[in-house]
N, C-alpha and C positions, 0 to 999 in steps of 0.2 A: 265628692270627686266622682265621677261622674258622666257618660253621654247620653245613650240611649233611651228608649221609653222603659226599660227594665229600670234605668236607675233614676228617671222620672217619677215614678212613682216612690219608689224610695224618699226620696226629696220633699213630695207632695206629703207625703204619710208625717215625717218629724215636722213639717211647718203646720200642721193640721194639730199634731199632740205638743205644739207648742215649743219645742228645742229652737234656741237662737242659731240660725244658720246663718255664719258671718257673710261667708263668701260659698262660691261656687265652681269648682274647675272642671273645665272639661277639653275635647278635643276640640282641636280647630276646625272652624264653619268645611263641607266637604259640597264639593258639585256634583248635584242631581244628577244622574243618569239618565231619566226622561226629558227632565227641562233646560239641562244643563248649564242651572242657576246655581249661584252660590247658598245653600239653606242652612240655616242653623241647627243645632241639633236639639233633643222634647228639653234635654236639663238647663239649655243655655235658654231657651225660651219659656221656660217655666222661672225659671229662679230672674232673668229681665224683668217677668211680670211682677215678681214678686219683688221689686227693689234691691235684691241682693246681686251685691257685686258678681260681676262672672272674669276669669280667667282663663286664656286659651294659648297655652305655654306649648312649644315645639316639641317641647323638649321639659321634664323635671331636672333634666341634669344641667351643669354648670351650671348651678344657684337659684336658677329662676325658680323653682320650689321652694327653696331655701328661703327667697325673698319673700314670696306670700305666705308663707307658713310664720315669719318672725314678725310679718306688719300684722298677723288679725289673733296669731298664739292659741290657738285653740285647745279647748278642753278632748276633743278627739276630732281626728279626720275620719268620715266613712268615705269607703272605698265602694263602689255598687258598679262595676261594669264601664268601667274607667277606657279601661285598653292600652294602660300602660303600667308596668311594674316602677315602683317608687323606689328611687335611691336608700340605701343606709341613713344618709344623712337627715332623712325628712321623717324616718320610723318611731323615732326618741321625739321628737321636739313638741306634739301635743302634750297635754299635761299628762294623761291618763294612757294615752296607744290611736293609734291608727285601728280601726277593724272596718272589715271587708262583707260584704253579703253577699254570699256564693250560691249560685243554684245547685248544689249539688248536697248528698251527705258524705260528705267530706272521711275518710280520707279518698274516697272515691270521685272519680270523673273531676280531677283536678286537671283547670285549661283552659280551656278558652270557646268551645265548645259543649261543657256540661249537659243543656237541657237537650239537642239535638242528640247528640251521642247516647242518650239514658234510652231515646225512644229507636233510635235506631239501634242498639242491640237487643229491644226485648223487655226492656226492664218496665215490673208493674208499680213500683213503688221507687220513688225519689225525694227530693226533699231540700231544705236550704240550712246555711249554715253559716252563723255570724261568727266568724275567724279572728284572731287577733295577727295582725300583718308581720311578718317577720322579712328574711330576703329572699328565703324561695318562693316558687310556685305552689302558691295555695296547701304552704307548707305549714303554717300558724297554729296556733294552741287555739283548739276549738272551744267559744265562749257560749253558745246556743246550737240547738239543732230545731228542726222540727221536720218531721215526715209526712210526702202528701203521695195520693193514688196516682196513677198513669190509667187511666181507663183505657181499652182495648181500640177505640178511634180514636183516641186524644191527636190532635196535633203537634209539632211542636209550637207554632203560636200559640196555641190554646195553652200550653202548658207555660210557656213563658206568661202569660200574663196570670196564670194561678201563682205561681212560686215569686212575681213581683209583687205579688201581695200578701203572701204571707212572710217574705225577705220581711219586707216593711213593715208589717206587723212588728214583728218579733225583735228587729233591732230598736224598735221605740219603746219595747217590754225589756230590754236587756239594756238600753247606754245609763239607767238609771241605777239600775244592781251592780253594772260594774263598775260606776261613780261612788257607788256604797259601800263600794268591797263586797259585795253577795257573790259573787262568784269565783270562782276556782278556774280557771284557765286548764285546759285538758288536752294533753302531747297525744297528736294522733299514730295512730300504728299504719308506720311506715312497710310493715308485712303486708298491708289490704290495702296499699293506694294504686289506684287507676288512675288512666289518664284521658284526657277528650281533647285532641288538638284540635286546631282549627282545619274544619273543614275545605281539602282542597277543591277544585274541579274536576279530576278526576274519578275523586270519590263520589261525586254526584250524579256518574253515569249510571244504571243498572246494566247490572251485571247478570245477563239471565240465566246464566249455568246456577248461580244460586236456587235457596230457595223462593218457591211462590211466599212466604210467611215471612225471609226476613228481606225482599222486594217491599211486602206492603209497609213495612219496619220504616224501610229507607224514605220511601216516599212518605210517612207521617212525618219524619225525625226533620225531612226537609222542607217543611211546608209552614208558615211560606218564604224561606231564605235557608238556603241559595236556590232550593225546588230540584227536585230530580228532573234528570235528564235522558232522553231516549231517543230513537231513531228508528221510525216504522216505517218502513216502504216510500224511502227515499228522503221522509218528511221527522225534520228533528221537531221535537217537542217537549217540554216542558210538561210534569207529571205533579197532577196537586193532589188527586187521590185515588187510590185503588183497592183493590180488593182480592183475596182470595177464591181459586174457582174450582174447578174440578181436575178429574183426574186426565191426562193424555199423553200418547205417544208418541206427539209430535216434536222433532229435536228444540232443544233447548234454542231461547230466539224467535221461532217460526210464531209468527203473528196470523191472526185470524178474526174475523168479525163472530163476534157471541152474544146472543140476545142483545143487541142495541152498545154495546161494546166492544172496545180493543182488547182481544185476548191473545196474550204472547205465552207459550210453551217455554216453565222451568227445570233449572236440572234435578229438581228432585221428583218429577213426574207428575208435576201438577202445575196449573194455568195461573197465571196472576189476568186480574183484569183491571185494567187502568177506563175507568172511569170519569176522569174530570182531566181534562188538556188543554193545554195553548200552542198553537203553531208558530211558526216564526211570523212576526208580524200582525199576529191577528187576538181574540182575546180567549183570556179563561173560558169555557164554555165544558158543557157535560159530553162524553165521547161521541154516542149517538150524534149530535148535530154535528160534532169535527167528522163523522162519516159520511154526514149527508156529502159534503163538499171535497171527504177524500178518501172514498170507497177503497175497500179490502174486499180483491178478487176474490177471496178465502173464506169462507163462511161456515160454521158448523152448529 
């Protein structure tokens, strides 16, 4: 259960280490924003390939889970980045449990945003966690952990596609221990739980009264979905990467051309430099060339 390339892999991983994957549920097919086609989404087009039935239910409620869950009876449902929370009544009915693959170490950054959120506050270390499903929010008796680095550029793409692979890993190391009974199911403390909702649009402005350190936070956490967002001298843009700069006095905002970059004045008295942009309409490219075409009277 399933949409995404996060839970693509996931997928890819148990049909690789051999687990019978009866069926496959996911979201319903969504229209392209560029081509504004109907596309499918990585798990319905992977698991098509692979002969297994796919599922694209409105809704789990009123039954329709109910019904795929009782025609194929499964020994366990995984859950991987689904994007919808499952009824009561579908949590009992595999033979063994429902469990979920969470980017996060749980009881931390439970939501819906886990890997953005980790890198937008700072965090150097993260990690995944195979949960057993309950009715909360990534509330479950934690059945696996394992912990991975955030290096100091990491993206969040970059980081989504490390921890969809060690998800996968680890849940094809773990559905077999707990078919065996090897494992102990472990109640998280509810004292240390965070949370990472979903990121709105607002939150993806920069905010430059902050600092220059967690500006560059923001723009890794968002890269590349949903992408920070700014407004230079009239021109809104789109923020894929930046960097930290020096010191100055100039009020927080005040934008300025700096060696071949955009550098805008933080409130903690230091410059962020935004380095990689896209204008409205036009493409990703490195700051320097968005200057050539949309000069900063400002220059130090």
């Amino acid at each position: 259960m399933g949409t995404p390339d996060f839970a693509a892999v996931t997928l890819k991983t148990l049909m690789e280490r051999g687990f019978d994957v009866c069926a496959a549920i996911t979201q319903p097919d969504r229209v392209n924003a560029r081509g504004n086609k109907v596309v499918p989404g990585p798990v319905k087009t992977l698991a098509e390939s692979a002969g297994i039935p796919v599922y694209q239910p409105l809704s789990l409620r009123h039954g329709e889970g109910d019904e795929i869950f009782a025609k194929y009876r499964p020994d366990v449902a995984v859950v991987a980045a689904y994007g919808k929370i499952l009824p009561a009544s579908l949590l009992g009915m595999p033979r063994i449990c429902c469990v979920n693959v969470h980017a996060s170490l749980l009881p931390a950054y439970r939501g819906a945003s886990p890997i953005q959120t980790a890198i937008i506050n700072g965090e150097t270390v993260t990690g995944v966690t195979i949960m057993q499903l309950d009715e909360g929010m990534d509330t479950g008796d934690v059945l696996a952990s394992e912990s991975v680095e955030i290096p100091p550029e990491m993206t969040a793409g970059e980081l989504f596609d490390a921890l969809a692979s060690v998800g996968a890993e680890l849940l094809a190391e773990t559905l077999p221990k707990l078919d065996a009974g090897e494992i102990t199911p472990l109640k998280q403390d509810e004292s240390k739980a965070t949370y990472a909702p979903m990121i709105s649009k607002e939150a993806a402005f920069i905010d430059y009264n902050n600092s220059a350190g967690s500006i560059v936070n923001l723009v890794r956490g968002l890269n590349p979905n949903p992408t920070a967002r700014t407004e230079i001298n009239g021109s809104r843009l789109k923020v894929y990467k930046a960097a930290p700069g020096g010191e100055t006095a100039l009020p927080a905002g005040e934008a300025y051309e700096k060696d071949g970059a955009i550098a805008v004045a933080c409130g903690d008295g230091r410059e962020v430099l935004l380095t990689e942009v896209q204008g409205e309409g036009g493409k990703r490219m490195d700051s320097a060339a968005f200057l050539r075409g949309h000069p900063i009277v400002r220059k130090r």
